[in-house]
N, CA, C and O of each residue as an XYZ file, in Angstrom:
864
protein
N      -3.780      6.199     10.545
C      -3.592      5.284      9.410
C      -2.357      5.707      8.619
O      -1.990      6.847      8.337
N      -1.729      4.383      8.289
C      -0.507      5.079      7.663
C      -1.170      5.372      6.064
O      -2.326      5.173      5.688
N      -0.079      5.877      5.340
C      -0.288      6.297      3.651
C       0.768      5.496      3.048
O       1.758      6.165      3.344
N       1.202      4.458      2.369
C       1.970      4.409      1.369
C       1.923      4.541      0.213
O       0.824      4.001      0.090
N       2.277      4.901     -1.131
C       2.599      5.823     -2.160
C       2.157      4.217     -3.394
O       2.816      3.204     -3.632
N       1.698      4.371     -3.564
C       1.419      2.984     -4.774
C       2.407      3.712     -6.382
O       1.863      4.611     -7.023
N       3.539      3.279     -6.735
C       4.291      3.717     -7.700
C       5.623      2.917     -7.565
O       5.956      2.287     -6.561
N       6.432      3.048     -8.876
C       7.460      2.526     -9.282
C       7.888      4.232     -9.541
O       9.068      4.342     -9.876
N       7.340      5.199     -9.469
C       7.358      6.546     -9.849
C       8.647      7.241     -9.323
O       8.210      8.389     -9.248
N       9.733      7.310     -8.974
C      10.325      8.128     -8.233
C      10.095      9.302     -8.143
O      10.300      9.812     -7.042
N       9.551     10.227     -9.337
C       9.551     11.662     -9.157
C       7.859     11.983     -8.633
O       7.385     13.107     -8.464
N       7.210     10.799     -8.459
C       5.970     10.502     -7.516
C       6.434     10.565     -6.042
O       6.158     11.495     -5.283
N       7.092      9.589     -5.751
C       7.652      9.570     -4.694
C       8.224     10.456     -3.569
O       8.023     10.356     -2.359
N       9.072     11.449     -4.318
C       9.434     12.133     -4.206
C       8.498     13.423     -4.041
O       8.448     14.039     -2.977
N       8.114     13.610     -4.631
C       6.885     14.749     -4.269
C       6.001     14.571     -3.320
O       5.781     15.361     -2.402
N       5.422     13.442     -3.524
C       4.698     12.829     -2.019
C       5.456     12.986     -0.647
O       5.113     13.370      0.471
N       6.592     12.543     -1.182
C       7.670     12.354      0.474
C       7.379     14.029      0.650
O       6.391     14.153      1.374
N       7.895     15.310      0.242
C       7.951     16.477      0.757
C       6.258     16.695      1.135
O       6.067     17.388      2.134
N       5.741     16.474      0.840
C       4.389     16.598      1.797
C       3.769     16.073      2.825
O       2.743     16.279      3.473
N       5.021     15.033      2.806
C       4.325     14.129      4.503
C       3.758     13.018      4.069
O       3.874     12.199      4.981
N       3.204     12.543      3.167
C       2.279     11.746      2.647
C       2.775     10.029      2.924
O       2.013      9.114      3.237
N       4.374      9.929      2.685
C       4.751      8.353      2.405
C       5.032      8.264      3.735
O       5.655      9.133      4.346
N       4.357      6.667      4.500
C       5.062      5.862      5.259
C       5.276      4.806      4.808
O       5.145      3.866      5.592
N       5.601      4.559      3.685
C       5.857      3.563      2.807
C       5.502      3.026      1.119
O       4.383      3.182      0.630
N       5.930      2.787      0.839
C       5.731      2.239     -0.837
C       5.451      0.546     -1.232
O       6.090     -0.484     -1.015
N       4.411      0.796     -1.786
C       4.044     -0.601     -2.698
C       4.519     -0.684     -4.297
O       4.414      0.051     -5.280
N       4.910     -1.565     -4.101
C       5.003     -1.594     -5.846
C       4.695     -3.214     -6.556
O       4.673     -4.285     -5.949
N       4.559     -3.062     -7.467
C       4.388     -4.606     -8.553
C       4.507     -4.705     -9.552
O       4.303     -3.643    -10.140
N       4.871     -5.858    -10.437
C       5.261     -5.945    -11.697
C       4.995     -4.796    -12.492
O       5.947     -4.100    -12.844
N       3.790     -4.489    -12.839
C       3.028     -3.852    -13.848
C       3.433     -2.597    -13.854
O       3.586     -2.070    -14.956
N       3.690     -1.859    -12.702
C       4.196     -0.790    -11.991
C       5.661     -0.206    -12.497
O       5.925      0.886    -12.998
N       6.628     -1.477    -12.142
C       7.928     -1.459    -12.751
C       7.957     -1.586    -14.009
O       8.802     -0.890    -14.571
N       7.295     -2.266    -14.679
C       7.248     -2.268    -16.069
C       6.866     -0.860    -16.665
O       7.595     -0.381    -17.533
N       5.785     -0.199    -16.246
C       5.621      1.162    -16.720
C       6.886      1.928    -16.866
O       7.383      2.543    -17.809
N       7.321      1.659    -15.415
C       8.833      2.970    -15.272
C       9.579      2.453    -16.528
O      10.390      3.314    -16.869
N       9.610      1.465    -17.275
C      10.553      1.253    -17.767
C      12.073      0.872    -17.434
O      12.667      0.644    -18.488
N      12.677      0.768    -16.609
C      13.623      0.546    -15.908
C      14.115     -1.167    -15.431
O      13.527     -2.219    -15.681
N      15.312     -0.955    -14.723
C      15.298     -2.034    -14.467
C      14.863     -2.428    -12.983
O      15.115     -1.533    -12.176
N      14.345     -3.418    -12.511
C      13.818     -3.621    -11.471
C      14.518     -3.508    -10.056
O      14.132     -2.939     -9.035
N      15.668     -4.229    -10.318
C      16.552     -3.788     -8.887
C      16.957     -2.296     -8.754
O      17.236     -1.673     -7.730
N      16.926     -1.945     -9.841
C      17.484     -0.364     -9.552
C      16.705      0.550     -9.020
O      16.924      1.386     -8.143
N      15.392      0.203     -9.896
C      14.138      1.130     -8.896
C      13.911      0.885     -7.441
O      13.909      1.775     -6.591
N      13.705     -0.479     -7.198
C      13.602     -0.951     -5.888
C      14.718     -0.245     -4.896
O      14.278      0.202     -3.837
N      15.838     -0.142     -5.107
C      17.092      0.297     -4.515
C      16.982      1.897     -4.788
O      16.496      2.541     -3.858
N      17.269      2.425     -5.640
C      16.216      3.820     -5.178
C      15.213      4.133     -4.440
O      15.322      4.979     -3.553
N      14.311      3.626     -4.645
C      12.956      4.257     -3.800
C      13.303      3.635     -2.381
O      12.412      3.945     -1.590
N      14.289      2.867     -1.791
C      14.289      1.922     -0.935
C      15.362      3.338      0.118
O      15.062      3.767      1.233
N      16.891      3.848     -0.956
C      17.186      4.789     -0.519
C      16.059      6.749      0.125
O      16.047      7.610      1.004
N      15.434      6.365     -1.047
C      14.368      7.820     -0.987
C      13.323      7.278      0.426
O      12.421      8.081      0.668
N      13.354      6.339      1.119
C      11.886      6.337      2.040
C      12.943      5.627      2.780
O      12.524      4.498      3.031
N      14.424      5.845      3.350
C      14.955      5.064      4.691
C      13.710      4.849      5.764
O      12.727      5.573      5.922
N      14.073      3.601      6.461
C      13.444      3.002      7.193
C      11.675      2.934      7.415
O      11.041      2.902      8.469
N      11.173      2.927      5.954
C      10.127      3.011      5.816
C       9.979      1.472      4.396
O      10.661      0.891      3.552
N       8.789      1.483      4.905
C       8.727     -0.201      4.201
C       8.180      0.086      2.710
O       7.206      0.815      2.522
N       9.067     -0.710      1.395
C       9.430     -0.658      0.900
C       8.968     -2.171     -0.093
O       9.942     -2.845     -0.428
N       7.616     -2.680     -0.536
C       7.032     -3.710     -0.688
C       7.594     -4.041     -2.958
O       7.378     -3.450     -4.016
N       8.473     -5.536     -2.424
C       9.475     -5.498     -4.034
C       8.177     -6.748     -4.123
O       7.672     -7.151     -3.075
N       7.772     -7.231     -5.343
C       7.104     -8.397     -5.517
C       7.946     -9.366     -6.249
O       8.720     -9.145     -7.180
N       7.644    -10.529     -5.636
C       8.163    -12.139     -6.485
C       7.653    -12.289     -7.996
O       6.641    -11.734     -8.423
N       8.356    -12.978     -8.618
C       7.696    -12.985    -10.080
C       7.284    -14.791    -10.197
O       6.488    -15.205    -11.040
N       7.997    -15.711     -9.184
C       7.990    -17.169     -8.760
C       6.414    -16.777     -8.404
O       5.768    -15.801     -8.023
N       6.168    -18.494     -8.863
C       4.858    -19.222     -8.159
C       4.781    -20.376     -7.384
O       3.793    -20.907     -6.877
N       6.299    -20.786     -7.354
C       6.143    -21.846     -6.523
C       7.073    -21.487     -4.933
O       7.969    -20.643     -4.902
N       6.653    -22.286     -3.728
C       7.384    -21.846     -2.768
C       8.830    -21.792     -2.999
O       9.383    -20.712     -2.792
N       9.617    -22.914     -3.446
C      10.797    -22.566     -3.214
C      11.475    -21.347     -3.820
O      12.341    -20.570     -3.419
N      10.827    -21.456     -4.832
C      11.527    -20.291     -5.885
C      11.148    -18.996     -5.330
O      12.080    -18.197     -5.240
N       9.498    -18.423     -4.763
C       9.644    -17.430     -3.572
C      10.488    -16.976     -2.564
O      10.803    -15.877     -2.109
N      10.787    -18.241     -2.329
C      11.491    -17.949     -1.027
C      12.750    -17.716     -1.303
O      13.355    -17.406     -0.276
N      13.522    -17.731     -2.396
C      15.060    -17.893     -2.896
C      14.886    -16.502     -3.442
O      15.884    -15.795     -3.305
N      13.497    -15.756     -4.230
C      13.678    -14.646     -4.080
C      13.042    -13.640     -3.264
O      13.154    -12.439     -3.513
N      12.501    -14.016     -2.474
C      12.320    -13.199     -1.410
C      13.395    -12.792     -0.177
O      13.227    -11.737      0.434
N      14.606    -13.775      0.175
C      15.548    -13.619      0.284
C      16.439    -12.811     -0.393
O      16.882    -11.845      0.229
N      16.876    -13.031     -1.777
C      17.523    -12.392     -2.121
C      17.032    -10.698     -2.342
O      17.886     -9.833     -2.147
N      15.884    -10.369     -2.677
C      15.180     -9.077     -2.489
C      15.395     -8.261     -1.297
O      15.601     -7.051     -1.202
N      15.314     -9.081     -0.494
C      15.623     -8.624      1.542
C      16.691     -8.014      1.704
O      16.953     -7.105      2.491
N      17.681     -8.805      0.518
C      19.423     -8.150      1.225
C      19.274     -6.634      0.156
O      20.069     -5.716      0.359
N      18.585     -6.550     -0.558
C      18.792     -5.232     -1.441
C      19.005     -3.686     -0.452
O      19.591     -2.605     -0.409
N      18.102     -4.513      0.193
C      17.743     -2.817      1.557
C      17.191     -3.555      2.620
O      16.770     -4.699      2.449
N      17.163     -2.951      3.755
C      16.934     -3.609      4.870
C      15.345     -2.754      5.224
O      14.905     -2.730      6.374
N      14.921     -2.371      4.548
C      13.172     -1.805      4.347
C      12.551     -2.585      3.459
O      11.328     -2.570      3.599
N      13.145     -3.590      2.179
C      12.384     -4.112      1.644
C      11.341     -5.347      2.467
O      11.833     -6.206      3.199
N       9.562     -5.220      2.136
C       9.039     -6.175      2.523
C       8.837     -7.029      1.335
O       8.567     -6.415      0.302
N       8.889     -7.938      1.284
C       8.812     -9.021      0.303
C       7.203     -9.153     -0.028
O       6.424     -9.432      0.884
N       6.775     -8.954     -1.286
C       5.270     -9.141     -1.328
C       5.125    -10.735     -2.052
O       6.059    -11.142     -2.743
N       4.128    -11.429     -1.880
C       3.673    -12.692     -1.645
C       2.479    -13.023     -2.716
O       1.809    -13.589     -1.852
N       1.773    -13.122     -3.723
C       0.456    -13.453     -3.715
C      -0.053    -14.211     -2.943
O       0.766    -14.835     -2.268
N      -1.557    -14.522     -2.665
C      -1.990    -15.387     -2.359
C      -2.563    -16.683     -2.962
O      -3.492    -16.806     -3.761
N      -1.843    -17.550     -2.431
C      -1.883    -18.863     -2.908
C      -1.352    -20.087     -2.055
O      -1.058    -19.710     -0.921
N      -1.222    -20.922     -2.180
C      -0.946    -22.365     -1.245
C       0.287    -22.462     -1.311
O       0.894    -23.024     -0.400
N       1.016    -21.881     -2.521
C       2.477    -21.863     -2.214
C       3.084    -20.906     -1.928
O       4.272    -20.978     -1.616
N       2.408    -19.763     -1.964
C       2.559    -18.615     -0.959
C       2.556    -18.165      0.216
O       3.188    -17.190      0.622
N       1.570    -19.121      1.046
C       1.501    -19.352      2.414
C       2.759    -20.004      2.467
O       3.606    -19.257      2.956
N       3.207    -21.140      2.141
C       4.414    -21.776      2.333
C       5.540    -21.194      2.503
O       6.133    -21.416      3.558
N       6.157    -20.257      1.469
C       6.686    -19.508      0.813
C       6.779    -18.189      2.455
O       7.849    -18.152      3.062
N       5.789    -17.422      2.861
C       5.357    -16.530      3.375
C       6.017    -16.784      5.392
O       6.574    -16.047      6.206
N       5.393    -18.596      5.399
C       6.166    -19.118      7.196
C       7.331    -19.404      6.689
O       8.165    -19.309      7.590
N       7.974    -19.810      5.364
C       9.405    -19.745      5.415
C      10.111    -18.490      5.810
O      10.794    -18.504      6.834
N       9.960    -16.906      4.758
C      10.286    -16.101      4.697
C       9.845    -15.298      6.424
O      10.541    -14.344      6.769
N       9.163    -15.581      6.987
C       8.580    -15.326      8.317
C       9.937    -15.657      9.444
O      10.770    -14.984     10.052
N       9.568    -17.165      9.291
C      10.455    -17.600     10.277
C      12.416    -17.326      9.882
O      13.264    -17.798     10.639
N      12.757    -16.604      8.752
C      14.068    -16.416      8.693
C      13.752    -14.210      9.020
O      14.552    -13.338      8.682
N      12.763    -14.045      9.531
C      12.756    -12.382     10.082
C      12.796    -11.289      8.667
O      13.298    -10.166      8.625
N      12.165    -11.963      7.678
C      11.575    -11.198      6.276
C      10.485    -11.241      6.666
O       9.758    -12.189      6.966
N      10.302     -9.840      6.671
C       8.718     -8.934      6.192
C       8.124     -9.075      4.974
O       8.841     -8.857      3.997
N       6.684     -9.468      4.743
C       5.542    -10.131      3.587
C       4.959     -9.196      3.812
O       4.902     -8.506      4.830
N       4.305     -9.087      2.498
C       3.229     -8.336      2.086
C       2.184     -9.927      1.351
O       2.484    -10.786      0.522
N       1.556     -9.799      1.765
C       0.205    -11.117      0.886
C      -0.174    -10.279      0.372
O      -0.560     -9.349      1.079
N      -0.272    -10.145     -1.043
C      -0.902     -9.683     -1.927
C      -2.216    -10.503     -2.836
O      -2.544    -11.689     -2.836
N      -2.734     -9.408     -3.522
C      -4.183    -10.275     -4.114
C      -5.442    -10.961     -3.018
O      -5.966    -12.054     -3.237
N      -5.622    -10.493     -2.386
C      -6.383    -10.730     -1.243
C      -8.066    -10.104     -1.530
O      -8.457     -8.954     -1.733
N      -8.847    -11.479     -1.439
C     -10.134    -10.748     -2.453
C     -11.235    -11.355     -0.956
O     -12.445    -11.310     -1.173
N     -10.855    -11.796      0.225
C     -11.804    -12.718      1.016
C     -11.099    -12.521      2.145
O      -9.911    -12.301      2.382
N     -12.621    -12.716      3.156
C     -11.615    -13.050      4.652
C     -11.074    -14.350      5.020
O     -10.601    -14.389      6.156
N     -11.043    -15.071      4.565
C     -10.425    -16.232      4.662
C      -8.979    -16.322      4.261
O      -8.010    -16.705      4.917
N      -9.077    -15.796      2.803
C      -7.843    -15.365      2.242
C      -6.996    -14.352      3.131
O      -5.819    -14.402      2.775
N      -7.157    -13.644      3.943
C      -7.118    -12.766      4.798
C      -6.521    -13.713      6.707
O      -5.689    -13.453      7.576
N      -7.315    -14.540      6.533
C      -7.247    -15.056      7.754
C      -5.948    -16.271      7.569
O      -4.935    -16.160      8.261
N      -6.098    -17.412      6.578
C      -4.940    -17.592      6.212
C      -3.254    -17.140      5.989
O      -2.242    -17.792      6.245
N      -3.429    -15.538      5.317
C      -2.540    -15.124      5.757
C      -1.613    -14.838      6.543
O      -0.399    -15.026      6.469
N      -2.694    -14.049      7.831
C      -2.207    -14.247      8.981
C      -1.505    -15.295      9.770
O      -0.456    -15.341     10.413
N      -2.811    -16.412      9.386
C      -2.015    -17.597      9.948
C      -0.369    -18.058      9.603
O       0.481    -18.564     10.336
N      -0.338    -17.771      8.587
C       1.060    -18.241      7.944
C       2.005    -17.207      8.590
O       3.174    -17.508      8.350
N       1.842    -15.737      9.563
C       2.742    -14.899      9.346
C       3.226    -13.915      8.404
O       4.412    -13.586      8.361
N       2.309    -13.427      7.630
C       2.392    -12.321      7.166
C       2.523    -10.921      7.816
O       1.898    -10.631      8.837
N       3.639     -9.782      6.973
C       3.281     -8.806      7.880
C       2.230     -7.877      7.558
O       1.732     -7.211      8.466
N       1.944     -7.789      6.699
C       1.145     -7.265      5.732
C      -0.167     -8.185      5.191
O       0.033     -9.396      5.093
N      -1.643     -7.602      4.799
C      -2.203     -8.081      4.066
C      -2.639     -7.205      3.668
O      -2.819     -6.145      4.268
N      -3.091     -7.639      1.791
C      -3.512     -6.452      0.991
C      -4.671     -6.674      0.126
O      -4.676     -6.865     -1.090
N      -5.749     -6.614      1.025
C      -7.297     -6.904      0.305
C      -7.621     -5.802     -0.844
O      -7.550     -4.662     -0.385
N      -7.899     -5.846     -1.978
C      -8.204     -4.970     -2.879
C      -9.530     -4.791     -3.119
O     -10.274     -5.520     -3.775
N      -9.858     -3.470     -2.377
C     -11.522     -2.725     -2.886
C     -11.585     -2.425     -4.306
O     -12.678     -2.600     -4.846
N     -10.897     -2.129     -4.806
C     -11.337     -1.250     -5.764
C     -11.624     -2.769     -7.102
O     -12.618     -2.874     -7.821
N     -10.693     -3.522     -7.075
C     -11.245     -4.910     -7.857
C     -12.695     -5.267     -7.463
O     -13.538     -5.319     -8.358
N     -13.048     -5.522     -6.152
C     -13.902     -6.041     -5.683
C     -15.160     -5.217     -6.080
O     -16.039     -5.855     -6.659
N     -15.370     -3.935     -5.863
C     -16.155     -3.112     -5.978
C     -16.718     -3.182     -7.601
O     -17.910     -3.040     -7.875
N     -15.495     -3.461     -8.776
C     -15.800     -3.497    -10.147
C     -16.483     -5.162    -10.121
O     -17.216     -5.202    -11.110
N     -16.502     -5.662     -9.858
C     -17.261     -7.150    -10.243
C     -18.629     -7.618     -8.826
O     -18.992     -8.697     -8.359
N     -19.056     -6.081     -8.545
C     -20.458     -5.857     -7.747
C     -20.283     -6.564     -6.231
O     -21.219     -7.121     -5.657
N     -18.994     -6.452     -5.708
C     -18.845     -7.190     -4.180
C     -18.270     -5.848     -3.648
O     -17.401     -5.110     -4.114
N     -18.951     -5.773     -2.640
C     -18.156     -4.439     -1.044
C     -17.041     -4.938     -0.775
O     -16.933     -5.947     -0.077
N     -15.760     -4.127     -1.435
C     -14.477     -4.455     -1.037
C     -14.588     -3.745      0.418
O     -14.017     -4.341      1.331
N     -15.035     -2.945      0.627
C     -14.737     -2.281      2.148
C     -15.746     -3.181      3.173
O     -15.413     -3.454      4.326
N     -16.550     -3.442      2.794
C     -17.203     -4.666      3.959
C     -16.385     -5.832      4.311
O     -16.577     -6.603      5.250
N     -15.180     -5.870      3.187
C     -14.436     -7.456      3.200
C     -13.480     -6.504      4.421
O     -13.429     -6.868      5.596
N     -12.851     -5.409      3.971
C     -12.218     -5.136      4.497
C     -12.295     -4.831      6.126
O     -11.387     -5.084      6.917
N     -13.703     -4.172      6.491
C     -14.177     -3.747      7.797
C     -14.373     -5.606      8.323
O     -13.966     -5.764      9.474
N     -14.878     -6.847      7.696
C     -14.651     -8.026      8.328
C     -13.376     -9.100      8.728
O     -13.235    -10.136      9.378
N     -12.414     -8.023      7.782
C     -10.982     -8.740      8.248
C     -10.268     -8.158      9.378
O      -9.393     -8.725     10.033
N     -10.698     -7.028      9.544
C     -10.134     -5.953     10.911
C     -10.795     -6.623     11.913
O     -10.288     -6.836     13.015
N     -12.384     -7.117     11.446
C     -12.903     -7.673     13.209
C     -12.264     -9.187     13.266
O     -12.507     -9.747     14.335
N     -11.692     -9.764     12.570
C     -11.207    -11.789     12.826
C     -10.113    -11.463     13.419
O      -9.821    -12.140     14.404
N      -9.135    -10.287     12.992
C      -7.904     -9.910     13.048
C      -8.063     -9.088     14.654
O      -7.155     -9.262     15.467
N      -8.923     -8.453     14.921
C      -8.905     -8.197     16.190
C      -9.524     -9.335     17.368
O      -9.220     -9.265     18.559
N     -10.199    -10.105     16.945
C     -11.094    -11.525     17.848
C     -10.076    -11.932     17.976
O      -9.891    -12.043     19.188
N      -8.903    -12.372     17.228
C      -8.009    -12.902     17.709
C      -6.307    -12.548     18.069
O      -5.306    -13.161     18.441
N      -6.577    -11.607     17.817
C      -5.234    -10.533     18.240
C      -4.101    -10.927     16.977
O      -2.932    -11.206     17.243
N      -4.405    -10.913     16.192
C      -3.194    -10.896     15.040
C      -1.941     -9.850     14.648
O      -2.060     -8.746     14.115
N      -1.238    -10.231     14.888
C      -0.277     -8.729     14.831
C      -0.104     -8.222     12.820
O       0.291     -7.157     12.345
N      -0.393     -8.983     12.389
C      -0.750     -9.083     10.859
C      -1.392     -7.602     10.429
O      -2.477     -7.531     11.007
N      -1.181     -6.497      9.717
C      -1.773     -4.948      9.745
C      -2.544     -5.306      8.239
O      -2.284     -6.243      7.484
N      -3.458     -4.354      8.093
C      -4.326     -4.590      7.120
C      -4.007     -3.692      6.111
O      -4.280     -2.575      6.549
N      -3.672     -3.629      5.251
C      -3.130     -3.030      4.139
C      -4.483     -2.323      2.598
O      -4.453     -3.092      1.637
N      -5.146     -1.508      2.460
C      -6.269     -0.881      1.794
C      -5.610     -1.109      0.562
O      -4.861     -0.155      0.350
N      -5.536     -2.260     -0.679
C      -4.901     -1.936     -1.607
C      -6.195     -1.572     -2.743
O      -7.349     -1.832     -2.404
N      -5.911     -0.954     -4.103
C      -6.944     -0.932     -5.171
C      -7.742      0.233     -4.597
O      -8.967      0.343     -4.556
N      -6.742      1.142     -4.131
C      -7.832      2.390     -3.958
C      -8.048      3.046     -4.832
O      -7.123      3.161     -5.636
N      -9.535      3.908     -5.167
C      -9.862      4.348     -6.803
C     -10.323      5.834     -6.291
O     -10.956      6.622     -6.992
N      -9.854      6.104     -4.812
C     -10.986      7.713     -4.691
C     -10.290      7.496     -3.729
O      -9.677      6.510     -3.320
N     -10.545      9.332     -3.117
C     -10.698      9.518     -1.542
C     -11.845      9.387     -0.852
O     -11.886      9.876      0.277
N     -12.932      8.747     -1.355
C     -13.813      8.339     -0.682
C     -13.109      6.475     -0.125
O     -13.413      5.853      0.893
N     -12.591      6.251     -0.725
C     -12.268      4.704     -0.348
C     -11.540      4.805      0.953
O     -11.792      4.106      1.934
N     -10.300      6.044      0.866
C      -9.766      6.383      2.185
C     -10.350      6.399      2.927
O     -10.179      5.403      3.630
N     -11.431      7.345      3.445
C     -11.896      7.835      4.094
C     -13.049      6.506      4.882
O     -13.263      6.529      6.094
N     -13.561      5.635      4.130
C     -14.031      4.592      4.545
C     -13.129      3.377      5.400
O     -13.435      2.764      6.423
N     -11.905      3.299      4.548
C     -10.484      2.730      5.282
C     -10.396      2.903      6.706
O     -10.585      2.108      7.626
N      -9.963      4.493      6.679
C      -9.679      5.395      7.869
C     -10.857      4.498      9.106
O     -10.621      3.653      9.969
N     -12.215      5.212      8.636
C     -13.352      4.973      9.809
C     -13.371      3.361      9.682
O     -14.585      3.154      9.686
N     -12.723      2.038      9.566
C     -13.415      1.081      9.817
C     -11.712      0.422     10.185
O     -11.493     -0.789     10.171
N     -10.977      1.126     10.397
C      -9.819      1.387     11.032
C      -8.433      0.448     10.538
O      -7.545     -0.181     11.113
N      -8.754      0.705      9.364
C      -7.505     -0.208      8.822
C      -5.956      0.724      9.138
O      -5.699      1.824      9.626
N      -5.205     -0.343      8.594
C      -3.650     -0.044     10.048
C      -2.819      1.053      8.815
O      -1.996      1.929      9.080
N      -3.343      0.666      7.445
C      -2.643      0.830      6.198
C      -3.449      1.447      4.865
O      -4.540      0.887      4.754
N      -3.232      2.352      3.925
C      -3.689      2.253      3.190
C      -2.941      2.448      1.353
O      -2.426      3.565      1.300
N      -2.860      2.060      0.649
C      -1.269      2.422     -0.169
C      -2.163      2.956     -1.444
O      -2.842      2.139     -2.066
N      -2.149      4.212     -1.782
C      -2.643      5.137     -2.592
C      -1.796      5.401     -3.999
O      -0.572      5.525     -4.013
N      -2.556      5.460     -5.058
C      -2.045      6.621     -6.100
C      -1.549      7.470     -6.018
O      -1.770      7.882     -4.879
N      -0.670      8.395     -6.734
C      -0.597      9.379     -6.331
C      -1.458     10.690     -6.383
O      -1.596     11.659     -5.637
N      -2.042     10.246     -7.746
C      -3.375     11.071     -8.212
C      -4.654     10.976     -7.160
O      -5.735     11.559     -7.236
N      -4.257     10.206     -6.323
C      -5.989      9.784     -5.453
C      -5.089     10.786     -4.187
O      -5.841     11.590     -3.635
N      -3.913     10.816     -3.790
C      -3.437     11.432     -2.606
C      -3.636     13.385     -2.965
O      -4.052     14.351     -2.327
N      -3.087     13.157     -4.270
C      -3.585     15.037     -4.648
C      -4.935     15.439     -4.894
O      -5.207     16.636     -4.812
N      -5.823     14.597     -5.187
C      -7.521     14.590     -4.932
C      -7.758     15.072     -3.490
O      -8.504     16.004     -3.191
N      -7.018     14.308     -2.607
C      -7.690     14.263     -1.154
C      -7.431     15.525     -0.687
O      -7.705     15.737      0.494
N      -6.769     16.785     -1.619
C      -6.236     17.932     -0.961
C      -7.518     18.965     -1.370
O      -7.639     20.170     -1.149
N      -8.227     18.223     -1.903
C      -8.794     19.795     -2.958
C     -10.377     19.644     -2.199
O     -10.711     18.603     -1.633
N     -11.097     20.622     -2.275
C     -12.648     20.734     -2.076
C     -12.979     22.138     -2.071
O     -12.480     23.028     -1.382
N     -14.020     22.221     -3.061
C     -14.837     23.475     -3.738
C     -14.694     24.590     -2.756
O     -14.083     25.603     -3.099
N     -15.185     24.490     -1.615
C     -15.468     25.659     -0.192
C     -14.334     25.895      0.219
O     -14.426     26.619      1.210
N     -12.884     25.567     -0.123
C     -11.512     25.581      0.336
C     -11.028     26.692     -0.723
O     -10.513     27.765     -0.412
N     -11.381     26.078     -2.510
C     -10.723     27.081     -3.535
C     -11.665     28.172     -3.400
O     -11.161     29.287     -3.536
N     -13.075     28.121     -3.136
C     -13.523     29.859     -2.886
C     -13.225     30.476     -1.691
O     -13.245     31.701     -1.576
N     -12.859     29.471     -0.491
C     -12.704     30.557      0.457
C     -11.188     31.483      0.295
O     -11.029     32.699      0.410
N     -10.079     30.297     -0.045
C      -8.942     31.129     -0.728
C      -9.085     32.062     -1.821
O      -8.114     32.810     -1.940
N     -10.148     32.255     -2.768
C     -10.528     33.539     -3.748
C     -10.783     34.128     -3.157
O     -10.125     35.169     -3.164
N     -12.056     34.012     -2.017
C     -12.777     35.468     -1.160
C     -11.611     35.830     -0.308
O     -11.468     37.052     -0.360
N     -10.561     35.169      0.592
C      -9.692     36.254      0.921
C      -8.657     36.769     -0.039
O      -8.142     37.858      0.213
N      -8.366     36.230     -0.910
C      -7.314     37.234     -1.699
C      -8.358     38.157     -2.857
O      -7.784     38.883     -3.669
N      -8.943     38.125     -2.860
C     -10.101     39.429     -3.094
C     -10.513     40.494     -2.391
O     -10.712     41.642     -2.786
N     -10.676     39.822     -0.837
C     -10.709     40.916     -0.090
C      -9.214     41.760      0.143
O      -9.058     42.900      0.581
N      -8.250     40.831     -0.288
C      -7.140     41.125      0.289
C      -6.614     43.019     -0.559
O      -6.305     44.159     -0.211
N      -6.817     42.245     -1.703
C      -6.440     42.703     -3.054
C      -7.368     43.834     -2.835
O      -6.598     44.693     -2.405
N      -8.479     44.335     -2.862
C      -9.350     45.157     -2.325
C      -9.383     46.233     -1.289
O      -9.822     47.380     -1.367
N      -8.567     45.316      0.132
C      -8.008     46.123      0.901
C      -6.544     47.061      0.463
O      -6.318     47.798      1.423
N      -5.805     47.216     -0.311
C      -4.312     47.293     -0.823
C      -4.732     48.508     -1.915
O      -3.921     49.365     -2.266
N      -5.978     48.457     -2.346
C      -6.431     49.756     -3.372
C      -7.105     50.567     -2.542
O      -7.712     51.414     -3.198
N      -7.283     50.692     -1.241
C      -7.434     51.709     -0.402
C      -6.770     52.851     -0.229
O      -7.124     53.644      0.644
C-alpha cells in the first residue's frame, strides 16, 4: 500500500520524505489555507520535494468548465500534479474531460459506492472515500471502503482506491488488510504508527542491561 503525506506542511513533508514514508501528497483548500501561503507556491514546492511522485492540487470551481480550465492549468505547474475533483455531476464531466486530455484526478469527497463507481466510470485516477467522516455520523467508512475494492475488482477498473479521513493507525491497518491501493495520512497518525509500549521497554531493558554491563 502506498502512504501519501496529507499536508500543505513542507517541513511535514520533508521529514516524512527522510523516513520513507511519502509516495505522494494530498492536499486541499483548508490545508493551504492553514500554511498560510500562497497556493501555487506551495503546490510547486512540495511538487519539487516528492519528484515524480503524485502530487494531488484541488479546484476551487464547481462547475465543469471552470474545472477543467483549472485543472489544466494546475497540470502545467509540475508534471506530478494530479488534479483533485469533488464529487459531483459536474465533476464527473469535468473529470472525462481532464481524463481524455492525459490529466490525472483525484475524486474527492467520496462518502458511497456508487459515488465510487461513478467515478471510475468517468476515468478517474484516483478515488478518495473518507472513513474517518463516515465513521463520525455512525456509518463503517471501512466497509464502504472494503465494498468499493470488490465493484472495482468485478470489474477490473484501473481507478486505485485512495483511504482518505484517516484518524488512527488502526484505520491503516484496516486499509492495508482489505487491500486498498492508497492511503494519504497525517502526519501525526504516520509518527503514531512508529511507537508501541513492548518496543519503548524492550529498548530500556537493553540499554539497562547495556549500561550495567560497562560498570563491570
Amino acid at each position: 500500500m502506498k502512504f501519501f503525506i496529507d499536508t500543505a506542511d513542507v517541513n511535514e513533508i520533508k521529514a516524512a520524505n527522510e523516513r520513507g514514508w511519502v509516495d505522494g501528497v494530498t492536499t486541499n483548500p483548508s490545508l493551504i489555507a492553514k500554511s498560510g501561503r500562497n497556493f501555487e507556491e506551495v503546490i510547486k514546492e512540495i511538487c519539487k520535494l516528492t519528484p515524480g511522485k503524485p502530487v494531488s492540487a484541488e479546484v476551487i470551481s464547481l462547475k465543469a468548465d471552470e474545472m477543467v480550465k483549472e485543472g489544466v492549468a494546475l497540470a502545467k505547474w509540475a508534471d506530478n500534479v494530479v488534479v483533485k475533483i469533488p464529487m459531483c455531476e459536474d465533476g464527473m464531466i469535468a473529470v472525462k474531460k481532464l481524463t481524455a486530455e492525459g490529466i490525472k484526478t483525484n475524486v474527492t469527497l467520496v462518502f458511497s459506492v456508487m459515488q465510487a463507481l461513478l467515478a471510475a466510470k468517468a476515468g478517474a485516477t484516483m478515488v478518495s472515500p473518507f472513513v474517518g467522516r463516515l465513521d463520525d455520523v455512525g456509518s463503517d467508512g471501512m466497509l464502504m471502503v472494503n465494498e468499493v475494492i470488490q465493484v472495482y475488482r468485478n470489474y477490473d477498473f484501473a481507478t486505485e482506491v485512495l483511504v482518505a479521513s484517516v484518524r488512527s493507525p488502526m484505520h491503516l491497518q484496516q486499509a492495508a488488510l482489505v487491500g486498498a491501493d492508497i492511503a494519504t495520512i497525517p502526519y501525526k497518525v504516520m509518527q503514531g504508527m512508529t511507537g508501541h509500549p513492548l518496543t519503548t521497554k524492550g529498548i530500556e531493558m537493553f540499554l539497562s542491561d547495556w549500561n550495567k554491563a560497562q560498570t563491570k
